[in-house]
C-alpha positions as CSV (number, residue, x, y, z in Angstrom):
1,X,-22.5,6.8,-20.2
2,X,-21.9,8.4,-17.3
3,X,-21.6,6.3,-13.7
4,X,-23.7,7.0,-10.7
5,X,-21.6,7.5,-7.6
6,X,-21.3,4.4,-5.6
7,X,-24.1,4.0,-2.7
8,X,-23.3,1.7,0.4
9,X,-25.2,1.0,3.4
10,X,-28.7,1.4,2.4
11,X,-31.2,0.1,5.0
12,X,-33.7,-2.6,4.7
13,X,-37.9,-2.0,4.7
14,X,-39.4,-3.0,7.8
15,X,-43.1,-5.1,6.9
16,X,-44.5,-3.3,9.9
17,X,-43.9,0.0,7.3
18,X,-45.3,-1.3,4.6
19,X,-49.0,-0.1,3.9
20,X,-51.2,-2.8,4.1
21,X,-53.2,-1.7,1.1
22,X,-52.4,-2.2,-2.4
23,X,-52.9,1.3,-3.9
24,X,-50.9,3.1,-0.4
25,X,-48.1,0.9,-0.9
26,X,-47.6,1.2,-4.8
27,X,-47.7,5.2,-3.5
28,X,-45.3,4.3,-0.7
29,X,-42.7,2.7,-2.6
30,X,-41.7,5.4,-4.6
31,X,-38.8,6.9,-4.3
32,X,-37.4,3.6,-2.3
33,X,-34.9,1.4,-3.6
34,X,-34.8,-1.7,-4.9
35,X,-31.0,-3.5,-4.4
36,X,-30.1,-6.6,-6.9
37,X,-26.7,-8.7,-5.2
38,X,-25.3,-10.6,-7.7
39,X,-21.6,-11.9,-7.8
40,X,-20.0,-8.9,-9.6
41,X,-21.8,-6.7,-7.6
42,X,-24.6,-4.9,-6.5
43,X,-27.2,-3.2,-8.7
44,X,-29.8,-1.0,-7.2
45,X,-32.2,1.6,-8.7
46,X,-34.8,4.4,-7.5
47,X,-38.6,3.4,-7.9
48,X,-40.2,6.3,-10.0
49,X,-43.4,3.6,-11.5
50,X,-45.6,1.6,-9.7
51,X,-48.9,-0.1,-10.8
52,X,-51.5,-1.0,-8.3
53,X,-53.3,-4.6,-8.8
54,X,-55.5,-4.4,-5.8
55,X,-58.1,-6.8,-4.2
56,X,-60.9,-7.9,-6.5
57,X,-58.9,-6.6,-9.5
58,X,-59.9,-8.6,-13.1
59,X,-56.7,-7.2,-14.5
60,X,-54.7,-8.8,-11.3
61,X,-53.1,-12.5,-11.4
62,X,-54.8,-12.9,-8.2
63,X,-58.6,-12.8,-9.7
64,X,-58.4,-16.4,-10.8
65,X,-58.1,-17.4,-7.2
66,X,-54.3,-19.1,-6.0
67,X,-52.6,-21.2,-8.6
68,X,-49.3,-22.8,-8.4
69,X,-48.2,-19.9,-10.5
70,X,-49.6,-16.9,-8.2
71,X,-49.1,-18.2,-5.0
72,X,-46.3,-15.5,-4.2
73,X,-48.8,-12.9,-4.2
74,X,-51.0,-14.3,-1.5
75,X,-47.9,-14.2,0.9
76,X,-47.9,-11.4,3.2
77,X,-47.2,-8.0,2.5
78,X,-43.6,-7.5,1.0
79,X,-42.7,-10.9,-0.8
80,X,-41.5,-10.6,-4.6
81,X,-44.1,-12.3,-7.3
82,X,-42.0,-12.8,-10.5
83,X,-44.0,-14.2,-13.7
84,X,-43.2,-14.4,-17.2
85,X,-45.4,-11.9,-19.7
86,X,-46.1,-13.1,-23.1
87,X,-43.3,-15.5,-23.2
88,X,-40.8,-13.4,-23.2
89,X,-40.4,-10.8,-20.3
90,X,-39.9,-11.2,-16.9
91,X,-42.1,-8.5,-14.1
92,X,-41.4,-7.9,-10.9
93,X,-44.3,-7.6,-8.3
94,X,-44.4,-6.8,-4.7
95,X,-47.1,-8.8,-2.7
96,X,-49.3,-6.5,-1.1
97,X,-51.9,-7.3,1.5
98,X,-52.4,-9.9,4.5
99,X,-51.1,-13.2,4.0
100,X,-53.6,-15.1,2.4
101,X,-55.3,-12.0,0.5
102,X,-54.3,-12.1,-3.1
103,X,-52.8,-8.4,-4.8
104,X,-50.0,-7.1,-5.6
105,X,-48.0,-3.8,-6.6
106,X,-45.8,-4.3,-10.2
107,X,-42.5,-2.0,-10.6
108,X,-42.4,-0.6,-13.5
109,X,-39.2,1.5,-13.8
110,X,-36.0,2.6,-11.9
111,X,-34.3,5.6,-11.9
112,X,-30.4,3.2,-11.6
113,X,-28.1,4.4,-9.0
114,X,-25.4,1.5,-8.8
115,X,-24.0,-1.1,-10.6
116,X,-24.8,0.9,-14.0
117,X,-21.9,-1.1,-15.7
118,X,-23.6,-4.7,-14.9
119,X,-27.0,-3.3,-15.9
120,X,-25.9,-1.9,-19.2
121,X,-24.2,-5.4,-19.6
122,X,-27.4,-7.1,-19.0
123,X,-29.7,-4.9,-21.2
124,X,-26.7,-4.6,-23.8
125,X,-27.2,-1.0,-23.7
126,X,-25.2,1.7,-22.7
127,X,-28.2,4.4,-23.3
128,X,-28.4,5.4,-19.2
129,X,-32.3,6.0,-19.6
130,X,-33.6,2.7,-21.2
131,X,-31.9,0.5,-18.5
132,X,-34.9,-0.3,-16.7
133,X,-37.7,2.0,-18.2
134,X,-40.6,-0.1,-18.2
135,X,-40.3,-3.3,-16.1
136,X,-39.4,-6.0,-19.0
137,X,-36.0,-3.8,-19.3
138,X,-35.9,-3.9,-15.2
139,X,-36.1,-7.5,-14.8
140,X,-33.2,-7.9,-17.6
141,X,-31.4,-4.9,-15.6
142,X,-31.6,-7.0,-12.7
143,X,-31.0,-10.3,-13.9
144,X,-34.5,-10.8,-12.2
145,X,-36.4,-14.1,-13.3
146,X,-39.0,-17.1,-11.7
147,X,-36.0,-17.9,-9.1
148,X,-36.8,-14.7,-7.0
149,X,-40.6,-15.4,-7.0
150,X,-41.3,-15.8,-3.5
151,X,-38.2,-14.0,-2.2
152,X,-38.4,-11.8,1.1
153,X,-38.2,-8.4,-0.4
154,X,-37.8,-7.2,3.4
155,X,-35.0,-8.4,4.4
156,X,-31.2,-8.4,2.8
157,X,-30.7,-10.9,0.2
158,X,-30.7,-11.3,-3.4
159,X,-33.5,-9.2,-4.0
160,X,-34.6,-6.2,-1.3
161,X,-36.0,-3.1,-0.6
162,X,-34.3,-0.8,1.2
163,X,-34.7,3.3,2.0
164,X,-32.6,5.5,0.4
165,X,-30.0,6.8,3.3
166,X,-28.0,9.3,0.9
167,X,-31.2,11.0,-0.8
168,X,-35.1,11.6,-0.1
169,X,-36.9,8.5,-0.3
170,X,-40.3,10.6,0.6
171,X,-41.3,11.9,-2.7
172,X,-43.7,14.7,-2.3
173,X,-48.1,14.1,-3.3
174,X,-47.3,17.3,-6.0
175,X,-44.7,15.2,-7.6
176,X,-46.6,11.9,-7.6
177,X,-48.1,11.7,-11.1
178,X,-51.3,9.3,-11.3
179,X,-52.9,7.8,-14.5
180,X,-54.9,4.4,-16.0
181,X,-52.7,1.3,-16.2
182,X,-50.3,0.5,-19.6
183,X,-51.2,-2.4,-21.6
184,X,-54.3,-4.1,-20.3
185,X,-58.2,-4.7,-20.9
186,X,-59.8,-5.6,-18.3
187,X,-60.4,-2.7,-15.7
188,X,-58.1,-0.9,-17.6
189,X,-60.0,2.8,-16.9
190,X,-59.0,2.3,-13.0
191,X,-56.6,4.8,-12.0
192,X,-53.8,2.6,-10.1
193,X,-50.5,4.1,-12.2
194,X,-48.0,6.2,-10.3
195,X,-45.2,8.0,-11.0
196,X,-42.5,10.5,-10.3
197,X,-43.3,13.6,-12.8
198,X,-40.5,15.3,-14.8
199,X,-38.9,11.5,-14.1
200,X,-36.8,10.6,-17.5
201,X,-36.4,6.9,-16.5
202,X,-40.5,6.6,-16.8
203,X,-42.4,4.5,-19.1
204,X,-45.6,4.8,-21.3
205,X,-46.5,7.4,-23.4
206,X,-46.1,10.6,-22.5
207,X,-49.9,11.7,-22.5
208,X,-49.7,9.4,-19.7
209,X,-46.9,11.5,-17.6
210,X,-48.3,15.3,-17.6
């Protein structure tokens, strides 16, 4: 398995940057960072998947109105929404509009850049490429679980996001891939997926990545 060189310094999204639109910001995040600090280190990754679960959305958490469960993504723009899927994995979500407005952007894989050794561990895989393809395996990657929901995702902490200072975070439109969402029924012909193209750390199936 071969180690990505260590990356220090990385600097913090402002919320005054983030797009406050659901479908700009799950363009604008990638190509940024997301930085895990746990106690044997830190663990960081590229974002090259989003999803976009926007305003009005039936396949969105936040259709049912606010629930005890959801309330994370009705907090203003930039606060992490963690939820359990099926029982058995944990996703990551950025809240994504004004506070108060329910929608949210899920990350749905990382290219990893630090703290490869403590992912691996995590997954309990040393395969480079299915660390956090898809975002069950980045939440396990991570360590992410219903303890971060809620978590200010703009500022350091456990959980941030941050530009990348030693490589492009801008990732140009021609290399932004766009495509329906993976795995659900309800407003599942909307076009809301994005990704980085050529990317080998992206999920689905590959009619879905041309």
């Amino acid at each position: 398995m071969k180690r990505a060189p260590k990356r220090q310094g990385h600097t913090p999204l402002t919320r005054a940057e983030l797009p406050v639109d659901t479908a700009a910001l799950a363009r604008f995040l990638m190509g940024k960072l997301l930085v895990r600090e746990l106690p044997e280190g830190v663990a960081s990754g590229r974002i090259v998947e989003t999803e976009a679960y926007v305003i009005g959305d039936a396949a969105g958490h936040a259709y049912v109105g606010m629930t005890p469960r959801n309330r994370a993504l009705f907090l203003e723009r930039g606060h992490a929404y963690v939820y359990l899927a099926y029982g058995v994995s944990w996703m990551l979500n950025v809240s994504s509009e004004a506070k108060g407005v329910g929608a949210g952007v899920l990350i749905r894989a990382l290219e990893p850049l630090e703290g490869i050794a403590i992912m691996a561990h995590n997954r309990g895989t040393a395969r480079l490429r299915d660390l956090a393809r898809g975002p069950g395996r980045l939440a396990q990657a991570l360590r992410i679980d219903r303890s971060l929901d809620g978590v200010d995702l703009c500022r350091k902490g456990p959980l941030w996001l941050a530009r990348d200072d030693h490589g492009p975070s801008e990732i140009g439109r021609g290399k932004i891939g766009e495509s329906v969402r993976i795995g659900i029924s309800r407003d599942a012909d909307r076009v809301l997926r994005f990704y980085v193209r050529g990317s080998p750390f992206v999920s689905g199936a590959r009619s879905l990545n041309e």
